[in-house]
Structure formats: C-alpha cells, structure tokens
C-alpha positions in Angstrom: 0.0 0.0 0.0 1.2 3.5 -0.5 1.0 5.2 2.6 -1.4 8.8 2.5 1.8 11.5 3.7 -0.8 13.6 5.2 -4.1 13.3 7.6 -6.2 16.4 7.1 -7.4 18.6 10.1 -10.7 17.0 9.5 -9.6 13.3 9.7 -7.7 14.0 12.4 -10.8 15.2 14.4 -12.9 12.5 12.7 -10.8 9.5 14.2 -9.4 11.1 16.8 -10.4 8.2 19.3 -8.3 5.9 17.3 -5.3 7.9 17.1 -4.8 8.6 20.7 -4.8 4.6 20.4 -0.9 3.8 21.2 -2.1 0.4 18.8 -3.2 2.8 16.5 -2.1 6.0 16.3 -1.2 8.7 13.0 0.4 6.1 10.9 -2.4 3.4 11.5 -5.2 5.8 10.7 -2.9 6.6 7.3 -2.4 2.8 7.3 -6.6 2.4 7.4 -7.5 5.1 5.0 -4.6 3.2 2.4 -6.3 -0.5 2.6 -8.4 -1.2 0.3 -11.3 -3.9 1.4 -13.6 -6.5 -0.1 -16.7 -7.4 1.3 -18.8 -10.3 -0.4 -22.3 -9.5 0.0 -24.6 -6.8 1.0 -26.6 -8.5 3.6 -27.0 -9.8 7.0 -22.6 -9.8 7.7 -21.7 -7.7 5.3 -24.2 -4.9 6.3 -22.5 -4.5 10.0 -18.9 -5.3 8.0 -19.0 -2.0 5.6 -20.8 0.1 8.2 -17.4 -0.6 10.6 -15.0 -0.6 8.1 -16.4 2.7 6.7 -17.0 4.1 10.1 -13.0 3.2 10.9 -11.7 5.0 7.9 -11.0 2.1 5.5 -10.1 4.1 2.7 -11.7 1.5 0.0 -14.3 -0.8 0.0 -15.4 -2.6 -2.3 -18.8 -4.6 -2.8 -19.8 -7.5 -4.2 -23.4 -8.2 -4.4 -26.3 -8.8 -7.2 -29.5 -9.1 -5.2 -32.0 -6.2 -4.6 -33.2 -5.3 -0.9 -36.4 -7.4 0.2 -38.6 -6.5 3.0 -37.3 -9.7 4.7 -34.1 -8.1 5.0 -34.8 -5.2 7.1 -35.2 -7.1 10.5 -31.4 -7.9 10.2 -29.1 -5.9 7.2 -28.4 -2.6 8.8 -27.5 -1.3 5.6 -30.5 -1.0 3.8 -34.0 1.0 4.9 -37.7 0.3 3.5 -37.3 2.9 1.2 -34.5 0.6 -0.7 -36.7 -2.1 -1.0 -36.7 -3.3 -5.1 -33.2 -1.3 -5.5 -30.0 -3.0 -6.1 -28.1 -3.6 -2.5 -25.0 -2.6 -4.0 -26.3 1.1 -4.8 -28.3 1.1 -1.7 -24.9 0.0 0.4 -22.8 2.7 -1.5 -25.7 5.7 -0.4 -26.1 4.2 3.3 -21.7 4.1 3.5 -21.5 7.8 2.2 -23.8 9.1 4.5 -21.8 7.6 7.7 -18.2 8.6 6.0 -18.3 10.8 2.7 -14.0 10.3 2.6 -14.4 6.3 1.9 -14.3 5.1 -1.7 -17.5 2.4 -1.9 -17.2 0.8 -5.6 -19.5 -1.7 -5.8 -19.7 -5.1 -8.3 -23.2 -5.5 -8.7 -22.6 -9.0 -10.3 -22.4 -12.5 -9.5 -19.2 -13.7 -7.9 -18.1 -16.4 -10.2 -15.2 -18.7 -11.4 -14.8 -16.3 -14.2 -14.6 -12.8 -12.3 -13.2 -14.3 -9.0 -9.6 -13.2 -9.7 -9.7 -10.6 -11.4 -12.4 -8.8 -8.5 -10.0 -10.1 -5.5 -7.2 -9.0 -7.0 -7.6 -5.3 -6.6 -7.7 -5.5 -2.7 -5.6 -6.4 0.1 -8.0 -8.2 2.3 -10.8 -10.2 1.4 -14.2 -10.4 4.0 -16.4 -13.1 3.7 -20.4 -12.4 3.9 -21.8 -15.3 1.7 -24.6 -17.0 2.5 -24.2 -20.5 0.5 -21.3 -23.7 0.8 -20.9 -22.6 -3.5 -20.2 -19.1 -3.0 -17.8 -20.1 0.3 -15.6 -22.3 -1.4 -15.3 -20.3 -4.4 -14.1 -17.3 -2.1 -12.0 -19.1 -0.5 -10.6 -20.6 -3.3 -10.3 -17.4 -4.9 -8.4 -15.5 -2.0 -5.4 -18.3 -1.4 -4.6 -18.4 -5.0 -4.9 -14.3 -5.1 -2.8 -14.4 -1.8 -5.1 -12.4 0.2 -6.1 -13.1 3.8 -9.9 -14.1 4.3 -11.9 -13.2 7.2 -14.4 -15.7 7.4 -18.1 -15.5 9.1 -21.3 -17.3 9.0 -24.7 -17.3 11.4 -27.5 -19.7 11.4 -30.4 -19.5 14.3 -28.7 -18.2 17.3 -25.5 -19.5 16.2 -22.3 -17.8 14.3 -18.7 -19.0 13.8 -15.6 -16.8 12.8 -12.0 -17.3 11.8 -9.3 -15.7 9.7 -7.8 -17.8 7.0 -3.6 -16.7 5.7 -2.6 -18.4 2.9 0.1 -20.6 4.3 -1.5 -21.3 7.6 -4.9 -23.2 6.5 -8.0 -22.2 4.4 -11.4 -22.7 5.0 -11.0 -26.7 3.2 -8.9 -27.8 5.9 -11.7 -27.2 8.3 -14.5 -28.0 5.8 -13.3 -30.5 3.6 -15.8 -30.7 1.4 -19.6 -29.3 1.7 -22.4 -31.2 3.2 -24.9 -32.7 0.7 -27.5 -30.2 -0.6 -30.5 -29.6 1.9 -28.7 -31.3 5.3 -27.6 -27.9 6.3 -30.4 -25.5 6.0 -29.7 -21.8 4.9 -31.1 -18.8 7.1 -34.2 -18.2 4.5 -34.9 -22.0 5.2 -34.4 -22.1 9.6 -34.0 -18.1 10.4 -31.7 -16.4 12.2 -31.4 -13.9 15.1 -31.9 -10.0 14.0 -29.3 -8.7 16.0 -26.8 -12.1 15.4 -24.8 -10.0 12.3 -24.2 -7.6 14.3 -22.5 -9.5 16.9 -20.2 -11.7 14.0 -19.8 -8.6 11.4 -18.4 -6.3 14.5 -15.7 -9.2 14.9 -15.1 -9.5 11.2 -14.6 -6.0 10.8 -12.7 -5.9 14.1 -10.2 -9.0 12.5 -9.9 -7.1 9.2 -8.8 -3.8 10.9 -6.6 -5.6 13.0 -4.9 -7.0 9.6 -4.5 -4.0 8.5 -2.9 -2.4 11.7 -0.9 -5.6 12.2 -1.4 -4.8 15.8 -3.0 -8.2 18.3 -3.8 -11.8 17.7 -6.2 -12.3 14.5 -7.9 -15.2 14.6 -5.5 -17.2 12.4 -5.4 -20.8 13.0 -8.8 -20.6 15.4 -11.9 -20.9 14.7 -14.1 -18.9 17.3 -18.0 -20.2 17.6 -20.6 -18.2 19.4 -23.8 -19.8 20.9 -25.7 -16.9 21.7 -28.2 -18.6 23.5 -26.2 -19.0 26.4 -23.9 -16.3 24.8 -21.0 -18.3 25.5 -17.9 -18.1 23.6 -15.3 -21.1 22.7 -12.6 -21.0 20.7 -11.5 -24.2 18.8 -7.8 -24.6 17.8 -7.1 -25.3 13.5 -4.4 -26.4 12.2 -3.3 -26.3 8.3 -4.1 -29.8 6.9 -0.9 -31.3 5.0 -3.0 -33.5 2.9 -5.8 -29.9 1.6 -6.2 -30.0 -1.9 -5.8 -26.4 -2.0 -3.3 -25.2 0.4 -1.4 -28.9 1.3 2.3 -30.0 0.5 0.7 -31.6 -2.7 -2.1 -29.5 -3.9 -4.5 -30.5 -6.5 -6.8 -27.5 -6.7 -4.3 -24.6 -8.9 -7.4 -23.0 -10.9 -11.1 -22.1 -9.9 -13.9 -24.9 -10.5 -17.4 -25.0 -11.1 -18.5 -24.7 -7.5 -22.1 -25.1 -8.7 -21.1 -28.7 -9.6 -18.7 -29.2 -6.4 -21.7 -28.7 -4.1 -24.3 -30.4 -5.6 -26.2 -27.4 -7.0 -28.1 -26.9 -10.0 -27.5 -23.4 -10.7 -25.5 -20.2 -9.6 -26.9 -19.3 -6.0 -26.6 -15.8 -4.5 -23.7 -14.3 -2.4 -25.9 -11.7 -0.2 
C-alpha cells in the first residue's frame, strides 16, 4: 500500500479516538485510510462489516453483491431502509456508506461472484471479508483468496448461532476445516431455519474488528482458530485449526491450482446468490 503523507485537520478530528490509540495511532489511521477492502455480500454480515470498516476509515471498500433489498431483510441488514426495497443492495450499500463517512471510496460489483470474475475482483484489494450465504459461493471465495494471496476473514450465522475465523494463505484455508460441503438440503440456509436479527451484528463487529486488525498488524487475528458463538447461552469457545498437510488447496501436494465450477462441487443446479 502507498501510505497517504498527510491526515487532514478533518480526519484528524474524525478518528481522533483511534489515534490517541498507542495500537493505532497517525500512521495506522494513514495505514486504514490506504487499505483497500472486499466485502462479499450486502446482507446480513456484510451490512455490519461495511458500516465498521467505513466508520473506521477504511479508505476502500469494495462490494460484491447482485441481489435487490427485500422486506425480509430489514429485521437484520443494517445497511438497507424500507425505502430501498426493489433497488440494487449494492447502490443502496454505497448511499447508506456515504452518508456515515463521505471520505471512503465504496465501488460496488453488482454482479455475481463467479469462477470467471473471482480473480480478477479479488485481485484489486488487500483483504478479502467473507459475507456469503451459500457452501458454492464459500468455497469459491475461499478458493479465490489463497490463490490471489489475500487473507480471508471468514463469518457465517444460522439460528442463534455464528462461527468466525481468519484464513492466511500458508497457515490453512477454510477446506482444511471444511473439507468438502455437506450434501445439498442437510444444512439449511437462514431463509430456510432463520436467524437472530441482532446475530450479524455480533459476528460482522468481529469480522470487521479482524480485518482492521490485519490492516494495523497490531493483536492476535484469529488465524489458526476458529471462534464459535452460541448466543443462547452467549457463551464463547474457541476451537484450535491447524493447516491440513493433505488440503487439496493449500497442502504439500495441492491438486486445486485454478477455480472450478462450485455449482457442480456442491451439488447445486445453478448459480446461487452471495448476499
């Protein structure tokens, strides 16, 4: 990243609680306001994601998401009102993010995330935040970020449950803890069994608290760990992963080089959403 020489008199005021940070400080913030960020999908994670990331000064963010605002959204994705409903999330996330910080550049990708575009998307950012919704869209981001060589912070939520972890390339990907994905309809999606409004917010304020601290290189991420969250009894466990030697994808003899038809991989019939 090129670091910004300069913070204005206005940024300075504006993030003044980080830079009195000793983690953070002047050349953090510039550090922030350089990173450039990719958040895939507009929905229930990704909505609490951009709003932090934007709020935090993340100088880029960019948006992947093809899916228009529903009226079923609004108990959970924060970034969306019920005067979007029936417009595009990605123009809806780019008015909501320049109303809470005007300085952060929101370019959004209003397209399917796909074998084809993958690459070429990913590689115009330095960290890569995971939002999807479906096992297709997962692997394929996952996929997608080791061979790009960008780290992946991971989330999902189902119910009152949500799981998070931050995947480096060298250390493990998300195949060493999921193999390969369960047969179509065993797990249910959160259109199918629901989840908790307020659950996002919970799991996208610790994605976007991973990513920032990737960017800051300051703390522990959660590389290596997977955290899950039972917010029923809101407890908290952490689980310890390890990089699987024998991964088609990141393993000493790797058999995945190139994106596949994830579609195909999972079972799936056709293209499924990402938001």
């Amino acid at each position: 990243m090129t670091q910004t020489t300069v913070l204005t008199p206005e940024q300075v005021k504006r993030y003044s609680r980080h830079i009195i940070m000793p983690q953070v400080g002047s050349k953090g913030q510039r550090n922030l306001l350089d990173a450039k960020v990719l958040i895939i999908g507009a929905g229930g994670l990704g909505s609490p994601v951009a709003v932090y990331l934007a709020l935090a000064g993340i100088g880029t963010l960019g948006i992947v998401d093809f899916d228009v605002v529903e009226m079923s959204n609004l108990q959970r994705q924060i970034l969306h009102r019920e005067g979007d409903i029936g417009r595009p999330k990605v123009l809806s996330a780019q008015q909501t993010l320049a109303e809470y910080n005007s300085g952060v550049k929101v370019v959004g990708h209003e397209e399917p995330l796909t074998s084809q575009n993958a690459m070429e998307i990913i590689s115009q950012y330095d960290i890569v935040v995971n939002g999807a919704d479906n096992f297709a869209a997962r692997y394929l981001v996952n996929d997608a970020s080791y061979l790009s060589g960008k780290p992946l912070v991971d989330g999902s939520i189902l119910l009152f449950d949500g799981q998070a972890s931050v995947f480096v390339p060298g250390k493990g990907c998300y195949r060493c803890l999921f193999p390969t994905p369960p047969p179509p309809g065993v797990v249910p999606s959160c259109a199918e069994a629901g989840v908790l409004g307020a659950l996002p917010g919970l799991v996208g304020s610790i994605q976007a608290t991973e990513t920032i601290k990737l960017v800051l290189g300051q703390g522990e991420p959660l590389v290596g760990r997977l955290l899950l969250i039972d917010a029923l009894s809101m407890e908290f466990r952490t689980v310890k992963l390890r990089r699987n030697p024998q991964c088609p994808l990141c393993g000493d003899d790797r058999t995945i080089n190139e994106l596949i038809d994830y579609e195909v991989f999972c079972g799936l019939p056709a293209v499924a959403a990402v938001g």
